[in-house]
C-alpha positions as CSV (number, residue, x, y, z in Angstrom):
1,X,-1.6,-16.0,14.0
2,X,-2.5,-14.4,16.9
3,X,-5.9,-12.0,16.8
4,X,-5.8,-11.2,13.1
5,X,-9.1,-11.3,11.5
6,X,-9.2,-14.0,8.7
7,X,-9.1,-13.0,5.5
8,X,-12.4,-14.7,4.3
9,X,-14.5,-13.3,6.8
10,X,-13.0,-10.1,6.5
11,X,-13.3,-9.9,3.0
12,X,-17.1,-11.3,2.9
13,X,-17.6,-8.7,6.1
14,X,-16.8,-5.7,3.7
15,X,-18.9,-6.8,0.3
16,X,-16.0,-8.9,-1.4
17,X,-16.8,-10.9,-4.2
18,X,-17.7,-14.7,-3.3
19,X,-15.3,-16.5,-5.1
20,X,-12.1,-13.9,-3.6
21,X,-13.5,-15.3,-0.2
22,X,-13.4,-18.7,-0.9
23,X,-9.7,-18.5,-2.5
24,X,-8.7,-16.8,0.9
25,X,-10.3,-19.5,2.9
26,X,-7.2,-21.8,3.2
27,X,-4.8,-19.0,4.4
28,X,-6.7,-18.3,7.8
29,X,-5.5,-15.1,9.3
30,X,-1.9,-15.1,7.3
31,X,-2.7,-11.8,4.5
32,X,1.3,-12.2,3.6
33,X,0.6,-15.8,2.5
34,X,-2.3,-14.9,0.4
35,X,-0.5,-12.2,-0.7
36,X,2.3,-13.7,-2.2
37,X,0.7,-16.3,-3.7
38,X,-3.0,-15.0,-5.5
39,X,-3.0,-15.5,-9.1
40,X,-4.9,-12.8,-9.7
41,X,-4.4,-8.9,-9.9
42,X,-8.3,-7.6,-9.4
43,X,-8.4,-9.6,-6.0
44,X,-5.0,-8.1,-4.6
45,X,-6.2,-4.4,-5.6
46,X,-9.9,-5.6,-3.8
47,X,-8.1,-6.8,-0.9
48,X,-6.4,-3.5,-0.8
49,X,-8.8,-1.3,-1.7
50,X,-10.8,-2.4,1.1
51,X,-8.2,-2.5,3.4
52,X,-7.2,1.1,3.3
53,X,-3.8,1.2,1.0
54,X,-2.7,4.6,-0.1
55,X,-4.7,5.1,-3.0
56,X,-1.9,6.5,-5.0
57,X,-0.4,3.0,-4.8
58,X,-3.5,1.2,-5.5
59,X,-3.7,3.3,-8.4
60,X,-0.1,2.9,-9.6
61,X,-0.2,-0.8,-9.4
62,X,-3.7,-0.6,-11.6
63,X,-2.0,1.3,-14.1
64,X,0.9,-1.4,-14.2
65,X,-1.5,-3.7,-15.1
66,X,-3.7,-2.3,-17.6
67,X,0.0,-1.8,-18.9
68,X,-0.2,-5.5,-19.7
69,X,-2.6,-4.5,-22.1
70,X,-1.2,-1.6,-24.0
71,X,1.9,-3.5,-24.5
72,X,0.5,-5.9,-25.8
73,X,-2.9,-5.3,-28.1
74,X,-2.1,-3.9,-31.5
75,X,-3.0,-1.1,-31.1
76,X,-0.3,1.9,-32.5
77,X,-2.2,4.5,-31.5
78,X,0.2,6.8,-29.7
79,X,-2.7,8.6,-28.0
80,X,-3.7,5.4,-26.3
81,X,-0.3,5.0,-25.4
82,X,0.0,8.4,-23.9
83,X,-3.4,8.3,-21.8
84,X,-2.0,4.6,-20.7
85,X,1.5,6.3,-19.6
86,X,0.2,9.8,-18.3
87,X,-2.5,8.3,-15.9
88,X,-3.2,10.5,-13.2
89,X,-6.2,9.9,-11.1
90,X,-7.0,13.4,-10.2
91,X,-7.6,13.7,-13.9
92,X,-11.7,12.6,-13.7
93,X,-12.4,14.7,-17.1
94,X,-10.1,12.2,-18.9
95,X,-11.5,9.1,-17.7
96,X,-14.7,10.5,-18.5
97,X,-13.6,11.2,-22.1
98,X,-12.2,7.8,-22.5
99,X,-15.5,5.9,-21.4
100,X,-17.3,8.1,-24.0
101,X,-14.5,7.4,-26.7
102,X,-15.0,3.1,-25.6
103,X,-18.3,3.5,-26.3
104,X,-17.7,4.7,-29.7
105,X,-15.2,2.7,-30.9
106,X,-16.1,-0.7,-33.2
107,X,-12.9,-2.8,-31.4
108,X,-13.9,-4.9,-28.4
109,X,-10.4,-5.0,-27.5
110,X,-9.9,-1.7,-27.7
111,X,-13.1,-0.3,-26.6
112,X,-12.4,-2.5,-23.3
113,X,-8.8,-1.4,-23.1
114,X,-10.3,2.6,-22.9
115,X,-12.7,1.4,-20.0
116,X,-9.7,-0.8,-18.3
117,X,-7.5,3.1,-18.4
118,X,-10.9,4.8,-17.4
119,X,-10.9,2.8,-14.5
120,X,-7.1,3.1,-13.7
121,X,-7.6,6.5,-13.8
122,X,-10.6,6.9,-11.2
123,X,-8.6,4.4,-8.6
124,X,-6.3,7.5,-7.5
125,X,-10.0,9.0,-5.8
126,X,-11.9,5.8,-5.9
127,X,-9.4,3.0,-4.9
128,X,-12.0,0.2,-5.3
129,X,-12.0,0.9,-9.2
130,X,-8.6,-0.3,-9.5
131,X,-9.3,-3.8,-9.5
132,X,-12.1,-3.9,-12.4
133,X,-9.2,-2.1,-14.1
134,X,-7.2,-5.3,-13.8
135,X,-10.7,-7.2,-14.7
136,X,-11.3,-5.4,-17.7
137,X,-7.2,-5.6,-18.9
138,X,-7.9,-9.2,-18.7
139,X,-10.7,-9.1,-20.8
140,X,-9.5,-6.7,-23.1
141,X,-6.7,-9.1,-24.2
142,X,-8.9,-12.4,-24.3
143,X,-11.0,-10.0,-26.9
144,X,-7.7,-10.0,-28.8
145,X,-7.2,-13.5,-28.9
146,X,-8.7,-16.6,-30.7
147,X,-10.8,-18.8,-28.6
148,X,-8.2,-21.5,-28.6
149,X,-6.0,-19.0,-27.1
150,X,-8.3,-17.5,-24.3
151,X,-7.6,-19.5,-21.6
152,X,-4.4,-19.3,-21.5
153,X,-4.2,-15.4,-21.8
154,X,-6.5,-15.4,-18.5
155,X,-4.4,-17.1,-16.6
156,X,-1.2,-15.8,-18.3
157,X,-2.9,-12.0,-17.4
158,X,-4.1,-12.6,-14.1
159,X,-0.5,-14.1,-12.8
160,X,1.4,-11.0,-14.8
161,X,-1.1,-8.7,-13.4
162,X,-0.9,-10.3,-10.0
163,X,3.2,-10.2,-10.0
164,X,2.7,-6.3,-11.4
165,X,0.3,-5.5,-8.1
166,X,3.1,-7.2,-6.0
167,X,5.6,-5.0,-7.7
168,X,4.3,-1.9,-6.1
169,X,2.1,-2.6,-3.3
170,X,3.1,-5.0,-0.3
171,X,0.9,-7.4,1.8
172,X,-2.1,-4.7,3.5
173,X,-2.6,-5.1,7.1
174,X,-6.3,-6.1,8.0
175,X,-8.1,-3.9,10.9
């Protein structure tokens, strides 16, 4: 343990969200622990965000999540599927065009889905979007769902999304 900040304070220190402190509270100063076992993919892209990870990281692990999604909704359109694939956060024109497009289109799902690749998008320049991107995947598929089904999809998102972050970023180093 020796000198590390702990992870609540740290977090809280640099604007986290409440309830990503309080999870962190339990793991003191060990980031690895929290790491590997978070349930949830828009607090590991926070925590990294905010602790400096290469933002072309941050932004590939956002768009593995937000993957989650566009396997999975029903959606065939192969343009989605192309924006979804061809991410590239130096793009800011596209994510642009896809907020515009969410807010014209009828689908919750789908609308969400555009703003969860909008926001994939902008983490490659603005890391911290990167975890609303995994937020709004999340939501995206619950909007798919019945109610009977929702909580389970949460949870069943957040861990996939969580394991997808873990997949290509490792355990940030707090300063």
């Amino acid at each position: 343990m020796g000198g590390r900040p702990a992870i609540a304070a740290w977090l809280r220190a640099r604007g986290a969200s409440e309830d990503l402190a309080a999870y962190a509270e339990p793991f003191g100063d060990d980031v690895e622990a929290f790491w590997d076992r978070c349930p949830r993919a828009d607090w590991l892209l926070a925590l990294a965000a905010r602790a400096g990870s290469p933002a072309a990281a941050i932004a590939q692990a956002a768009r593995a999540v937000v993957g989650l999604a566009v396997d999975l909704l029903p959606e065939d359109d192969e343009a989605l599927r192309a924006l979804a694939e061809g991410l590239d956060g130096a793009e800011q024109g596209r994510a642009d065009r896809l907020e515009a497009r969410a807010a014209d289109t009828a689908d919750g799902a789908t609308s969400t889905l555009y703003l969860a690749i909008a926001c994939a998008l902008r983490a490659g320049t603005l890391p911290e979007a990167a975890s609303l991107a995994a937020a709004l995947t999340t939501q995206a598929l619950v909007l798919d769902v019945g109610d009977c089904a929702m909580l389970s999809v949460v949870g069943w998102s957040q861990r996939q999304g969580a394991e997808r972050v873990r997949a290509v970023l490792g355990a940030p180093r707090l300063g």
